[in-house]
C-alpha positions as CSV (number, residue, x, y, z in Angstrom):
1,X,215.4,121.1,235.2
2,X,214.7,121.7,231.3
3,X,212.0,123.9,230.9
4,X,209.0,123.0,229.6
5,X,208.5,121.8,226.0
6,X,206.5,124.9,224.2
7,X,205.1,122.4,221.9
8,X,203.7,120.4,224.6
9,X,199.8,120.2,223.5
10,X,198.4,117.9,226.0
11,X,195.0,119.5,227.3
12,X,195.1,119.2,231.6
13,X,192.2,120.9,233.8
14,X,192.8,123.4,236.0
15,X,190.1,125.0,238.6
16,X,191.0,128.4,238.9
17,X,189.3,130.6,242.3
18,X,188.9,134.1,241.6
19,X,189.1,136.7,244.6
20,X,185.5,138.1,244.2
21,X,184.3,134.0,245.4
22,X,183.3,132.9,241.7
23,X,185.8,129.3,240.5
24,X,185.8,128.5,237.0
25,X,186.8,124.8,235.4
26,X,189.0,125.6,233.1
27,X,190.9,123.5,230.3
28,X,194.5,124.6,229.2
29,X,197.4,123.8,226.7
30,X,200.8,125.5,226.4
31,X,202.4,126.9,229.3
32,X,202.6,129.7,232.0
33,X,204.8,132.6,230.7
34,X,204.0,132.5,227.2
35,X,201.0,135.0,225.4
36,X,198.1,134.2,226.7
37,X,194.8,133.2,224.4
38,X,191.7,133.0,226.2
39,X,188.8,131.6,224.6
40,X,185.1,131.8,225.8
41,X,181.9,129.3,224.8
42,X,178.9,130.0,224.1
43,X,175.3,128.6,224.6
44,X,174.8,125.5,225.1
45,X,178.1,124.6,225.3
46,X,181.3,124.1,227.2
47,X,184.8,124.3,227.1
48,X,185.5,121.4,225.3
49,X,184.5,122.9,222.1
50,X,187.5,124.8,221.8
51,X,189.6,121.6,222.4
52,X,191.2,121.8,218.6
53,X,192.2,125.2,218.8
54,X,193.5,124.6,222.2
55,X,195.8,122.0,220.9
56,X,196.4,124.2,218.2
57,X,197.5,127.6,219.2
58,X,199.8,126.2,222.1
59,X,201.9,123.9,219.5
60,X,205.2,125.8,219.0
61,X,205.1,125.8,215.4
62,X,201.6,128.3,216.0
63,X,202.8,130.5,218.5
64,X,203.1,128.4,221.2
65,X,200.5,130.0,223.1
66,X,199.3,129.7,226.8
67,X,195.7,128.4,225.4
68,X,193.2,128.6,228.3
69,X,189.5,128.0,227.9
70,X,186.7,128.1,230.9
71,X,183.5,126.9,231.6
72,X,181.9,130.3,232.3
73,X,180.0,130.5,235.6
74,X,176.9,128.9,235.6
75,X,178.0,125.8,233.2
76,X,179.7,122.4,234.1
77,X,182.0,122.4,237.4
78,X,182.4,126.1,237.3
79,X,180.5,128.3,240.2
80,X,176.5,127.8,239.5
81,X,175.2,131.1,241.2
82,X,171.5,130.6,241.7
83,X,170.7,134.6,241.8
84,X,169.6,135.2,238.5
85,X,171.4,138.6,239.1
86,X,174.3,136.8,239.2
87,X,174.3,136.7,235.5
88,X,174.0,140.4,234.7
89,X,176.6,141.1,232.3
90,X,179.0,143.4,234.7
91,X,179.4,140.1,236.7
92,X,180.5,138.0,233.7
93,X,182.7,140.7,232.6
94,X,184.3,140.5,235.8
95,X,185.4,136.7,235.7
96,X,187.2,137.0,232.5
97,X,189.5,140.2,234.1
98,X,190.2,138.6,237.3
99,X,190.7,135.7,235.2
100,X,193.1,137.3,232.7
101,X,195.0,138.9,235.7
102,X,195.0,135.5,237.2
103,X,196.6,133.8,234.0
104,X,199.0,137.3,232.3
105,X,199.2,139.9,235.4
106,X,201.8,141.7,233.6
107,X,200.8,141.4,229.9
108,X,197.9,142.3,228.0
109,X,196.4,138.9,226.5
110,X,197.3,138.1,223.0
111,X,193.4,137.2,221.8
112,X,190.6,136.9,223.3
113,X,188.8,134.6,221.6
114,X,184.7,134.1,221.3
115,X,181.7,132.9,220.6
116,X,178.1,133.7,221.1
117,X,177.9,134.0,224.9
118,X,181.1,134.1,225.3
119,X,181.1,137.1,222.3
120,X,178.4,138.9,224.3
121,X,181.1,138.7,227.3
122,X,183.7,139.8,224.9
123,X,182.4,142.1,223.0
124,X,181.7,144.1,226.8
125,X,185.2,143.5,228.4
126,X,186.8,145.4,225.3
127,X,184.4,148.0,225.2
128,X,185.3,148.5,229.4
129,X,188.9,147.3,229.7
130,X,190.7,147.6,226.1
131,X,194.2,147.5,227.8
132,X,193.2,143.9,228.9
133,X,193.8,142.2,225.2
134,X,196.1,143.2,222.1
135,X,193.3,141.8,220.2
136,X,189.4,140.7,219.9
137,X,188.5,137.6,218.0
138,X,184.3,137.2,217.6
139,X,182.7,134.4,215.9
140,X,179.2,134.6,215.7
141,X,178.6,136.5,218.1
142,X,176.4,140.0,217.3
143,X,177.7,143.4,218.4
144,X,175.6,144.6,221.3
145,X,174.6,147.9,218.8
146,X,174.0,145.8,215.5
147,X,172.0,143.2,217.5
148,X,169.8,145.8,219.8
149,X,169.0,147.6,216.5
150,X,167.6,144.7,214.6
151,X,166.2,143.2,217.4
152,X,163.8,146.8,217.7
153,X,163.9,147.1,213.8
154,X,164.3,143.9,212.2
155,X,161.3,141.1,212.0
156,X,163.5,139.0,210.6
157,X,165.9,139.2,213.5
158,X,163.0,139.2,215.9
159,X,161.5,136.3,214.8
160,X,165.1,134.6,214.9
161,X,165.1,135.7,218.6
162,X,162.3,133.9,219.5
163,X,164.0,131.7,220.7
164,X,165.0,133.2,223.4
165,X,161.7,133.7,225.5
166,X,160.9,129.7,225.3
167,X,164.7,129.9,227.4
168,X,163.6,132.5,229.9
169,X,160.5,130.4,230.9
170,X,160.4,128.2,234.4
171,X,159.9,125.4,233.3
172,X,162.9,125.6,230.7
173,X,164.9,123.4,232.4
174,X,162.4,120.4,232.0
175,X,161.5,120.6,228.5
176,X,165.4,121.3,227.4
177,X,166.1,118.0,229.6
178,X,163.1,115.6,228.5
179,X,163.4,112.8,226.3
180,X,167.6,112.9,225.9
181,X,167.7,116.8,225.5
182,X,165.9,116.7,222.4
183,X,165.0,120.1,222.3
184,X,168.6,120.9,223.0
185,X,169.6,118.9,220.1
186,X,167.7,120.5,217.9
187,X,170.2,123.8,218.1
188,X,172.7,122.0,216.7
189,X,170.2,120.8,213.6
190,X,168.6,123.9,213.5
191,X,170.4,126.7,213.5
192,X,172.3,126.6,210.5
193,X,171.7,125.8,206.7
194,X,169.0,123.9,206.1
195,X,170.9,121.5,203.5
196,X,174.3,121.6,205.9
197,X,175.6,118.5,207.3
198,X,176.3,118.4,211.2
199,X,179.0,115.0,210.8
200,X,181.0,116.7,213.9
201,X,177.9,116.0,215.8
202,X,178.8,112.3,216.4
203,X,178.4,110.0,219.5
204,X,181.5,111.2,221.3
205,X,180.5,114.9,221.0
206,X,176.9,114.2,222.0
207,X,178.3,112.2,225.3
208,X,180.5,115.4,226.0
209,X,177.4,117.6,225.7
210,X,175.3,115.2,227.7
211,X,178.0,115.2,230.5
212,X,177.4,119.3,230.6
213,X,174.0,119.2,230.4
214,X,173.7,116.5,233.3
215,X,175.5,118.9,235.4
216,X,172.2,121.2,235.3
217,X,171.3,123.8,232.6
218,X,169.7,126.7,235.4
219,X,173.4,128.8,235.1
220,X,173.5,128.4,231.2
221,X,169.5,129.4,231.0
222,X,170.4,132.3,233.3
223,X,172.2,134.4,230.8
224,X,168.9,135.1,228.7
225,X,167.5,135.3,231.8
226,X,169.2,138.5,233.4
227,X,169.2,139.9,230.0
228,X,167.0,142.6,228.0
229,X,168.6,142.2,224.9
230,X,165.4,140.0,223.2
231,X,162.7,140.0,221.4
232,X,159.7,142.7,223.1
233,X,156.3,140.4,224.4
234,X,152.8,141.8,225.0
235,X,153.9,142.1,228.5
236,X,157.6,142.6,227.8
237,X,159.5,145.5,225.9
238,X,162.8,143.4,226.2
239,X,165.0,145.6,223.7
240,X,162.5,148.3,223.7
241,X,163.5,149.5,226.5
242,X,167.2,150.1,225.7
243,X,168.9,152.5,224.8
244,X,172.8,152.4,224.6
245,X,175.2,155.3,224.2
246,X,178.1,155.2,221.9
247,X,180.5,154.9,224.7
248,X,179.4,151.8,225.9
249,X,179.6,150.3,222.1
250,X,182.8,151.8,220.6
251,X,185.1,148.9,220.2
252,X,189.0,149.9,220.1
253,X,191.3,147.4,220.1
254,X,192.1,145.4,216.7
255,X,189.3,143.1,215.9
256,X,188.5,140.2,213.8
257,X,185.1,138.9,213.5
258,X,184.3,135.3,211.7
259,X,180.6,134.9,210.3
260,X,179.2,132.0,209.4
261,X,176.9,133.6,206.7
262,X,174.2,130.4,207.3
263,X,173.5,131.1,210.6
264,X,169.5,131.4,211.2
265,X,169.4,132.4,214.5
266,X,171.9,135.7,214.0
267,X,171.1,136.2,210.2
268,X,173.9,138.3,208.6
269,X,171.9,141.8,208.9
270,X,174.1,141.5,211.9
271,X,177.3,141.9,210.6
272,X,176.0,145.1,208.8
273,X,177.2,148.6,210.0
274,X,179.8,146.8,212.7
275,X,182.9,148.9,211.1
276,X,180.6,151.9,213.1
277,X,180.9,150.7,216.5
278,X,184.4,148.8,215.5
279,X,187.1,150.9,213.6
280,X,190.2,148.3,213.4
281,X,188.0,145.8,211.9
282,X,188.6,142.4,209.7
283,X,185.4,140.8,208.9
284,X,185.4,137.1,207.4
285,X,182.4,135.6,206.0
286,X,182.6,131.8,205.7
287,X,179.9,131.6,202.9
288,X,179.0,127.6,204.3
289,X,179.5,128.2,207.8
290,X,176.5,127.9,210.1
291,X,176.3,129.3,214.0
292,X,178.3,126.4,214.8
293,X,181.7,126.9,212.8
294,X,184.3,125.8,215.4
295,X,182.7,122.6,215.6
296,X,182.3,122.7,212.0
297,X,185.4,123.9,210.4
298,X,188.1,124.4,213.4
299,X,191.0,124.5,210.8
300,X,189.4,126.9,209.0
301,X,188.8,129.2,211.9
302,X,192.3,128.4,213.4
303,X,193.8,129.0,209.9
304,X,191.8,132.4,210.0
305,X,192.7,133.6,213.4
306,X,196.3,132.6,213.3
307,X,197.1,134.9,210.2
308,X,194.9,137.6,211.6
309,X,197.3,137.4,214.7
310,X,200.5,137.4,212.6
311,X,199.1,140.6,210.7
């Protein structure tokens, strides 16, 4: 039998179960055997988003990488937990390594690629297990020490945070789902430049987000949920209350973090004093990108990434 075709780009589903219980949907391009890229959503979204990278990283003439992106636990098909515990970032950090060992046992992974959740994720299995990855890719996605510092220091970071305690609330769930998600819509409108056009959000891509969304939004509202990292309340110091040690933010392994600069909900204070906490640093600003650049500009951030990986 030939072997097959590197080039072959056709996305297929996989669900992959993990040996600690958790399963995770997962969509892939490329093939077993070759580097591994492993790319990680964010909030509110879903694997699908990385669909164009997917396609292009495993075609031959760009690597021909083994492309494999999840839904993280909580979101669309993959393991909902209902503990809110569950969610605690030592128990996202392990899916992604028993998911890497799963996909490259005997091979560090050639990028781990992410973005806002999925950076938060990221950014906390390189800081714990550097030999899993020969690289970091972030877009969009704030350093746990830049964003716990502004998020004590900064009002304009807090009130960009905001945000985040309408998500923690009960009755979350209902007012994200009433009258066609609006609310939910509204991040994609939102949070970026005022003036910048959101064409990629068209019929098909809303139907793929509605499909998600329909699947429940408790897991995905979970994450802010089990975290501190937010804006302090009255009745809630929220990032007042940390304190993180260098250790746990020192960031070794080569990284390369994409910015788009007209993101309103992480301002660009964010990026400022990462080469601290991240020696082997690239930093690209993308002067019209918004908090949604891979659905904005994929080619641009493939384009980016690929020659970053080529260095």
């Amino acid at each position: 039998m030939d072997p097959p075709d590197p080039g072959d780009t056709m996305i297929r589903f996989e669900r992959i179960d993990l040996p600690h219980g958790i399963s995770l949907d997962c969509r892939l391009a490329g093939h077993a055997g070759q580097p591994v890229m492993l790319f990680l959503h964010g909030f509110p979204e879903a694997a699908f988003v990385w669909d164009e990278l997917l396609t292009h990283f495993s075609h031959a003439d760009n690597g021909g990488y083994f492309c494999v992106a999840p839904n993280m636990r909580g979101y669309a098909g993959s393991s909902m937990p209902v503990d809110v515990k569950a969610y605690r970032a030592k128990e996202l950090v392990k899916d992604i390594s028993a998911l890497k060992l799963q996909l490259s046992p005997d091979a560090p992974l050639a990028a781990l690629v992410a973005h806002d959740w999925g950076g938060a994720v990221a950014w906390n299995v390189a800081n714990q297990q550097p030999g899993l990855m020969q690289g970091l890719v972030i877009i969009n996605s704030p350093h746990p020490g830049t964003f716990l510092r502004d998020l004590k220091n900064d009002p304009v970071q807090q009130a960009a945070s905001q945000y985040m305690n309408f998500l923690i609330r009960p009755d979350a769930e209902a007012l994200l789902a009433a009258d066609d998600y609006r609310r939910l819509w509204t991040f994609f409108t939102n949070m970026g430049a005022e003036d910048g056009p959101n064409a990629w959000l068209n019929d098909q891509v809303r139907d793929q987000y509605r499909a998600v969304w329909r699947q429940g939004l408790t897991g995905a509202l979970n994450y802010y949920r089990a975290s501190p990292l937010r804006p302090p309340r009255a009745d809630d110091p929220a990032a007042q209350s940390i304190d993180l040690s260098p250790e746990m933010l020192r960031i070794s392994v080569p990284t390369l973090v994409i910015w788009g600069m007209q993101d309103t909900a992480l301002p660009p204070g964010l990026i400022n004093g990462l080469q601290d906490h991240v020696p082997d640093l690239q930093l690209h600003r993308i002067a019209d990108g918004s908090h949604w650049l891979v659905h904005e500009q994929p080619s641009l951030v493939s384009g980016i990434i690929g020659n970053w990986i080529r260095r």
